[in-house]
N, C-alpha and C positions, 0 to 999 in steps of 0.2 A: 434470482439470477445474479441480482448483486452482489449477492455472499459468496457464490461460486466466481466472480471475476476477482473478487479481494483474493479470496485461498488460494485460487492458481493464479496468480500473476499477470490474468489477461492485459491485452494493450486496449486502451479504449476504442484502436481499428477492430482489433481481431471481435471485440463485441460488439461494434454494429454493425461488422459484417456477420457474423451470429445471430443478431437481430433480424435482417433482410431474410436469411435464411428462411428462418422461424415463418418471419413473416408472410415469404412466398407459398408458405406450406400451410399454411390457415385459411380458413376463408376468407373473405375480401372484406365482410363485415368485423374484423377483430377489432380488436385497441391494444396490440403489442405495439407498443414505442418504437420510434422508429430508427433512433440510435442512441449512442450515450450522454449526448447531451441532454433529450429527451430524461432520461431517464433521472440524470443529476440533479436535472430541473425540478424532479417531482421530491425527489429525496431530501436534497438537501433544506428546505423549509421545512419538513420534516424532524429535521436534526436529526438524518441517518447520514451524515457527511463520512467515508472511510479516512482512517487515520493512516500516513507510513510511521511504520516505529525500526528504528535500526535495533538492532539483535548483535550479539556476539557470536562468529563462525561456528562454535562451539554450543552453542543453544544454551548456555549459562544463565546471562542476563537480559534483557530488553533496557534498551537506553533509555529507560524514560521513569519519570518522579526523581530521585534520586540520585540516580544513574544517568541522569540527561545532559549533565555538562562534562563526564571521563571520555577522555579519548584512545583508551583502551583498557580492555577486559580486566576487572581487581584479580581475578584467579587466575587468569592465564597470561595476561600481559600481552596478548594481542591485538594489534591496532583497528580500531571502531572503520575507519575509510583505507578504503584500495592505496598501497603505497609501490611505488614503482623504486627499486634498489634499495629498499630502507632508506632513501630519503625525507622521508616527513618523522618531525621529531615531536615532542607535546606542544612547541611554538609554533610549527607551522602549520601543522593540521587545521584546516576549519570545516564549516556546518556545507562549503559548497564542497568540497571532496565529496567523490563516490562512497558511497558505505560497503563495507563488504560482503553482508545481509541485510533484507529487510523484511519484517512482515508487513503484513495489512490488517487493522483493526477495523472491523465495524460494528459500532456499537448498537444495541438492540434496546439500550436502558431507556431513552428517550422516545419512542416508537409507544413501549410501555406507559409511561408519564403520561 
């Protein structure tokens, strides 16, 4: 259920009010979590913690290795965070600007290990 909140975008409300749902429709005896703290709680000692990674509009590159300190796209030249009138130039841009995509990675490698 955690891989399905990374892929669509859920908010961490929208999933434990998902959670309650669940919950109310099982029987009394479960062990569904009861929200997403619950849940992070169990995860992340795990070292199932989700990554954000900014992406380029264009599904080009992923900001990251490499790619993690450009503040806009090498193919297409467009700016890595939301800029309001072309105001933000390569000086002013930083890591707190909005991004203009992002995915969610969670990794499955450590789970394995």
């Amino acid at each position: 259920m955690i891989n399905l909140k990374a892929k669509y975008r859920w908010s961490d409300k929208s999933f434990t009010d998902l959670l309650k749902v669940l919950r109310k429709m099982l029987l009394k005896e479960n062990t569904l979590l009861k929200n997403n703290y619950e849940a992070k709680k169990i995860l992340c000692p795990m070292g199932m913690e989700n990554q954000k990674v900014n992406s380029c509009p264009n599904d080009c590159i992923l900001y990251k290795n490499e790619f993690e300190q450009l503040h806009k796209c090498p193919k297409y030249g467009i700016s890595r965070y939301k800029v309001k009138d072309d105001d933000c130039n390569d000086d002013k841009c930083t890591k707190k600007d909005p991004s203009t995509k992002a995915c969610w990675y969670l990794s499955i490698i450590p789970r394995f290990k």
